[in-house]
C-alpha positions as a Markdown table, in Angstrom:
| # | Residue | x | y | z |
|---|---|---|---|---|
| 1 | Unk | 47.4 | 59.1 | -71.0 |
| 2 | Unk | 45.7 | 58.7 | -74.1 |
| 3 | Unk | 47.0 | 55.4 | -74.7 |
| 4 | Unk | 45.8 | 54.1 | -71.3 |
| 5 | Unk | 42.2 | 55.7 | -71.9 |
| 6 | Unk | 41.9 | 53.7 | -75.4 |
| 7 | Unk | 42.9 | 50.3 | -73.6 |
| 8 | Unk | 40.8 | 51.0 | -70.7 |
| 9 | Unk | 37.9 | 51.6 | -73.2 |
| 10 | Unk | 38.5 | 48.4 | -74.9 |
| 11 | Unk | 38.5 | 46.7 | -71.6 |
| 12 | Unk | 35.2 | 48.3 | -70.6 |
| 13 | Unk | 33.2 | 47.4 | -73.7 |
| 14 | Unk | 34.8 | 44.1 | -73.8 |
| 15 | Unk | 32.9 | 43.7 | -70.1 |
| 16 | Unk | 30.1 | 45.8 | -71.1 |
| 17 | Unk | 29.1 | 43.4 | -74.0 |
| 18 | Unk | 30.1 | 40.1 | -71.8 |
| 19 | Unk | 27.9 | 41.2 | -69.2 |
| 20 | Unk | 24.5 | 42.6 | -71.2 |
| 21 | Unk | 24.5 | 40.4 | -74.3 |
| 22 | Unk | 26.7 | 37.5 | -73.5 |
| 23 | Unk | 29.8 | 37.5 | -75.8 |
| 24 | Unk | 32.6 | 38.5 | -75.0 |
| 25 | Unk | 35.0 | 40.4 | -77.7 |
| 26 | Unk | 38.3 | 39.7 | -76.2 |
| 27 | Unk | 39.3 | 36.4 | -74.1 |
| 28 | Unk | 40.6 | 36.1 | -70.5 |
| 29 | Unk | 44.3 | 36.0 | -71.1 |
| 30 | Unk | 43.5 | 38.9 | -73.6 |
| 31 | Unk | 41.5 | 41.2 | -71.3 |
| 32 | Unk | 43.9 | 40.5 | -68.7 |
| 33 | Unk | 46.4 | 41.7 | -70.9 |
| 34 | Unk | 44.4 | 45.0 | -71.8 |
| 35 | Unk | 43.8 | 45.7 | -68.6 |
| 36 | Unk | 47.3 | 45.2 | -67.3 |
| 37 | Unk | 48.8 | 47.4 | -70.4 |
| 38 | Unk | 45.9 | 50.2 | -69.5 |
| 39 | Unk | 47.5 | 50.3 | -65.9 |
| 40 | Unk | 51.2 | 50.3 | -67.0 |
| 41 | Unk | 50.3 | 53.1 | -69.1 |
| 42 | Unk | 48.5 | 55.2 | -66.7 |
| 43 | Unk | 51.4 | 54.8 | -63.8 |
| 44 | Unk | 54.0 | 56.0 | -66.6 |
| 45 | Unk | 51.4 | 59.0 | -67.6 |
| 46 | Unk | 51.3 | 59.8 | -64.3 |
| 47 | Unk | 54.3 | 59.5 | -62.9 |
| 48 | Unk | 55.9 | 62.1 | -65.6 |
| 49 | Unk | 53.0 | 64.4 | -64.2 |
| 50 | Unk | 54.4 | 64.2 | -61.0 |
| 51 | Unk | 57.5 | 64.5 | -62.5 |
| 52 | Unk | 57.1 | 67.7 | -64.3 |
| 53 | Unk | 55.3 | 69.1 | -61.9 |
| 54 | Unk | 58.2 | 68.7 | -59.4 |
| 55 | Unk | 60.0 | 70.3 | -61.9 |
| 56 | Unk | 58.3 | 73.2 | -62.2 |
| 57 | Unk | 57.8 | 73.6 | -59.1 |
| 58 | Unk | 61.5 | 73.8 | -58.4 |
């Protein structure tokens, strides 16, 4: 999860900055890139959260 937090921080400044001082860190392949690797990261996170909770659970 940490991963996905990091990338998904990256993303947001990388938007933050485009959008209130007009330059952009990262470009659009790149940002698309960072955001998709932030959402693969989170679906893995958490589905072995699910995962281990079903476990436990059992």
């Amino acid at each position: 999860m940490g991963i996905a937090v990091v990338l998904f921080a990256i993303y947001f400044l990388n938007v933050f900055l485009g959008a209130v001082a007009g330059n952009q860190i990262l470009k659009d392949v790149f940002e698309m890139l960072v955001l998709a690797a932030s959402t693969l990261f989170f679906v893995i996170a958490i589905l072995k959260s699910e995962a281990a909770a079903k476990k436990s659970k059992n």
